[in-house]
KENUTOR-877497 format. One record per residue (C-alpha): residue number from 1; y negated, z negated, x; chain. Coordinates in Angstrom, 3 decimals. Each point is the difference from the previous one (the first is absolute). Example, Ala and Ser with C-alpha at 12.3 -4.5 7.8 and 13.67 -1.06 7.14 Angstrom:
{r 1, {4.500, -7.800, 12.300}, 'A'},
{r 2, {-3.440, 0.660, 1.370}, 'A'},
This chain:
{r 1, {-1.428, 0.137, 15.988}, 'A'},
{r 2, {-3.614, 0.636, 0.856}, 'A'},
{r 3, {0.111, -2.642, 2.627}, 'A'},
{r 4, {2.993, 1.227, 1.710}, 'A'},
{r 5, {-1.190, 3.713, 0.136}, 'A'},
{r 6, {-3.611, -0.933, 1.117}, 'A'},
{r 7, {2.263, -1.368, 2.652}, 'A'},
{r 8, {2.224, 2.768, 0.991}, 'A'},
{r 9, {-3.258, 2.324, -0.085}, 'A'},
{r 10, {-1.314, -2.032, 3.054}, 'A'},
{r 11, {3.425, 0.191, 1.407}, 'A'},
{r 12, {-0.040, 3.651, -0.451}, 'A'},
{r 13, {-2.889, 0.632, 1.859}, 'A'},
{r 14, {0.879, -1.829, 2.578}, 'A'},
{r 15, {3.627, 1.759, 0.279}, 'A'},
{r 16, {-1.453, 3.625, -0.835}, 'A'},
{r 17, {-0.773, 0.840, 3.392}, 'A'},
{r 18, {3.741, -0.885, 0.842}, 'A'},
{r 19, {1.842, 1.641, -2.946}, 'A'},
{r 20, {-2.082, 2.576, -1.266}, 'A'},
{r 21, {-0.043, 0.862, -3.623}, 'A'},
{r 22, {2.748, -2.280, -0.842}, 'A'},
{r 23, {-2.245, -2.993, -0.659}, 'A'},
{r 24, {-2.552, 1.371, -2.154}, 'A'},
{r 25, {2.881, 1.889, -1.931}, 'A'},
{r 26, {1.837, -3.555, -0.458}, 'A'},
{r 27, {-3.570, -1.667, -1.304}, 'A'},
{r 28, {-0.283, 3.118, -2.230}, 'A'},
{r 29, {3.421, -0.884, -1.215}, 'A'},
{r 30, {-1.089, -3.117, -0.358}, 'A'},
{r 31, {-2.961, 0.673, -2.139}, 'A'},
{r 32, {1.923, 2.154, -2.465}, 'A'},
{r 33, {2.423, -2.719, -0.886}, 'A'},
{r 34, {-2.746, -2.886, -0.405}, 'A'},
{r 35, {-1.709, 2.702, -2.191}, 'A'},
{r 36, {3.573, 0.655, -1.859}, 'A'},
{r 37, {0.485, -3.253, -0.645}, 'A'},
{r 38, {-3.181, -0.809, -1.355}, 'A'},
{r 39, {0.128, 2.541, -2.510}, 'A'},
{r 40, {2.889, -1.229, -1.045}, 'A'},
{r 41, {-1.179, -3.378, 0.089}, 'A'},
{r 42, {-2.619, 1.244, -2.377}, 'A'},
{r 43, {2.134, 1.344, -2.070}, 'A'},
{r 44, {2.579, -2.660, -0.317}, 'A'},
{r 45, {-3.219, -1.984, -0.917}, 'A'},
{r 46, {-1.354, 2.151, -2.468}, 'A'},
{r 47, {3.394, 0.628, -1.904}, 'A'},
{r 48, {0.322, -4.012, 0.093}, 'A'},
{r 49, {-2.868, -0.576, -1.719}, 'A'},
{r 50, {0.827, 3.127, -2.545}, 'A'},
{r 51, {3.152, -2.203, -0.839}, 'A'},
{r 52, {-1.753, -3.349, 0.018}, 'A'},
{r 53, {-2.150, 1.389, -2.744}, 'A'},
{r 54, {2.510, 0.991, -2.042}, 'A'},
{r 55, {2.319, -2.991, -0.081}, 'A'},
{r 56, {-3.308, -1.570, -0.335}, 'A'},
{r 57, {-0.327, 2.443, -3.289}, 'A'},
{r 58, {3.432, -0.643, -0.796}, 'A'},
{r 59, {-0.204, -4.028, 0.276}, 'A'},
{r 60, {-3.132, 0.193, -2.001}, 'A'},
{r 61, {1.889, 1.848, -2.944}, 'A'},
{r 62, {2.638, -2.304, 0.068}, 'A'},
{r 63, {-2.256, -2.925, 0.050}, 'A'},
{r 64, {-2.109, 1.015, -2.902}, 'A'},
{r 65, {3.254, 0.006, -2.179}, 'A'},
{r 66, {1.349, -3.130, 1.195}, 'A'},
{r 67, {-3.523, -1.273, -1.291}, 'A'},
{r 68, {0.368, 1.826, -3.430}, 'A'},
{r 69, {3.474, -1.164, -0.602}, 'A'},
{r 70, {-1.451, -3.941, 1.105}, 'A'},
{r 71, {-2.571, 0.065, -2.434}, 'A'},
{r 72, {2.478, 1.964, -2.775}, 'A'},
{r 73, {2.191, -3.039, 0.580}, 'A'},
{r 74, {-2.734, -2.494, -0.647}, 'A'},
{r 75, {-1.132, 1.804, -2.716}, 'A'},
{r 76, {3.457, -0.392, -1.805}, 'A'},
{r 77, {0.116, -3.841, 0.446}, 'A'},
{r 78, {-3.517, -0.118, -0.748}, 'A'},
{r 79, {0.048, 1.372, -3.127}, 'A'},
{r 80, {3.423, -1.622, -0.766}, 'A'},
């Protein structure tokens, strides 16, 4: 994104003595959608990690009593 508008900006200049305003409205268009979507890059990112951490939470739980019922087991048939 950053690429291609660095490129229209030189564009622009050259054109704005042709078109007028219409260039450097269409880069500030421009601009204000690469800056939407990073924001909501950024927050895609950020709630993606919220998640991550808890199924990582949630995994973790479930984990730790698959372990306690493993050594409840062996306990059992150790004892038996």
């Amino acid at each position: 994104m950053d690429a291609a508008l660095a490129s229209f900006e030189v564009k622009a200049g050259q054109a704005k003595a042709e078109s007028g305003g219409k260039a450097d409205q269409f880069v500030a268009d421009l601009k204000k959608r690469r800056d939407e979507f990073q924001t909501r890059l950024k927050t895609q990112a950020e709630a993606g990690e919220a998640a991550l951490s808890h199924a990582k939470e949630d995994l973790e739980t479930q984990w730790n009593g698959f372990e306690a019922q493993v050594k409840t087991y062996f306990a059992c048939f150790a004892g038996s």
